[in-house]
C-alpha positions, 0 to 999 in steps of 0.5 A, spaced: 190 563 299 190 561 292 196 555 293 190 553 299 185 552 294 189 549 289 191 544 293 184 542 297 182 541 290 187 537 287 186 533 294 179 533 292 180 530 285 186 525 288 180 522 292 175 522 287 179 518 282 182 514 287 175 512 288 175 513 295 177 506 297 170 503 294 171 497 289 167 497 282 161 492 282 163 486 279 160 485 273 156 478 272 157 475 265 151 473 260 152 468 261 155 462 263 157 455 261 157 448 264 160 443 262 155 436 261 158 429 264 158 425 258 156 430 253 159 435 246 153 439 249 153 445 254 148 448 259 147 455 258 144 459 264 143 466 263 143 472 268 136 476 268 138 481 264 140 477 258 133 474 258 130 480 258 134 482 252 133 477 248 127 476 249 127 469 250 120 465 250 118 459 250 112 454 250 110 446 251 111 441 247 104 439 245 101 433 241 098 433 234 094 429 230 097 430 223 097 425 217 103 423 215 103 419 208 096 416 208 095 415 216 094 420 221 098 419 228 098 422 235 104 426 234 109 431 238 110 438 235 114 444 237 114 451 233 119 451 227 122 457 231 124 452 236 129 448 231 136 450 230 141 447 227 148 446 228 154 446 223 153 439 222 146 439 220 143 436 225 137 438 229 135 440 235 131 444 241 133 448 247 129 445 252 128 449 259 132 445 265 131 450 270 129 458 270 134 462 266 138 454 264 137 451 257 140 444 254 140 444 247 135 436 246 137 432 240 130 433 235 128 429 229 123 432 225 120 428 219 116 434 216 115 442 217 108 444 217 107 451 216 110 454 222 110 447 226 114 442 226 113 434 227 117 430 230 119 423 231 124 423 237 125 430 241 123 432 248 118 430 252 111 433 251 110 439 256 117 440 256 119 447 255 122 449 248 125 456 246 122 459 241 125 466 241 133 467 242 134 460 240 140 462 235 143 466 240 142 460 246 146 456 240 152 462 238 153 462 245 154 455 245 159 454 240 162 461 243 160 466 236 160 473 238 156 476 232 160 481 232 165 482 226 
């Protein structure tokens, strides 16, 4: 009776760890690269959860009057949170390409104040600029894990 038992539990075990013919979800990445026709720079989409972990937000980018110099001009302005800089020292912005996808835009910014930036050249106004996560945009990117 005792070798009955042991052997339906074995049996038991045997399927459980065979995991009874189901298949472990696949797990979706983070995210996902896209090459851009033409282009160095790559199309980051995000999965949900990594939108959410990040805490990736945004807003448009506005049109200020700021004096530069001794005039003052309608000017386009993003959140200094918004610029990144890559291993050049060139400056950009990611712009929101479509939900949870973001395209890292070239920026000239001509003078930074306080929190805001002013540019010369950059994204179209009321287009949609990260201003939080955009260093992790830019890491996964050049692929740089941060883990050490």
């Amino acid at each position: 009776m005792f070798t009955k038992i042991a052997i339906c539990i074995g049996a038991a075990a045997l399927a459980v760890l065979a995991g009874c013919g189901h298949q472990a979800p696949t797990l979706r990445p983070p995210a996902t690269l896209t090459k851009i026709p033409g282009s160095a720079v790559q199309q980051v989409q995000l999965s949900g959860v990594a939108v959410r972990d990040l805490g990736i937000a945004t807003t448009a980018v506005r049109v200020a009057t700021v004096a530069v110099g001794d005039k003052s001009a309608p000017r386009e302005v993003i959140p200094y949170a918004a610029v990144v800089y890559d291993t050049r020292g060139s400056s950009w912005a990611y712009v929101v390409i479509a939900p949870r996808t973001y395209r890292r835009e070239p920026i000239t910014v001509i003078d930074i104040r306080g929190a805001t930036a002013v540019l010369a050249k950059g994204p179209a106004v009321g287009a949609a600029v990260v201003t939080v996560g955009a260093p992790e945009l830019l890491g996964t990117e050049y692929n740089i894990s941060g883990e050490q």
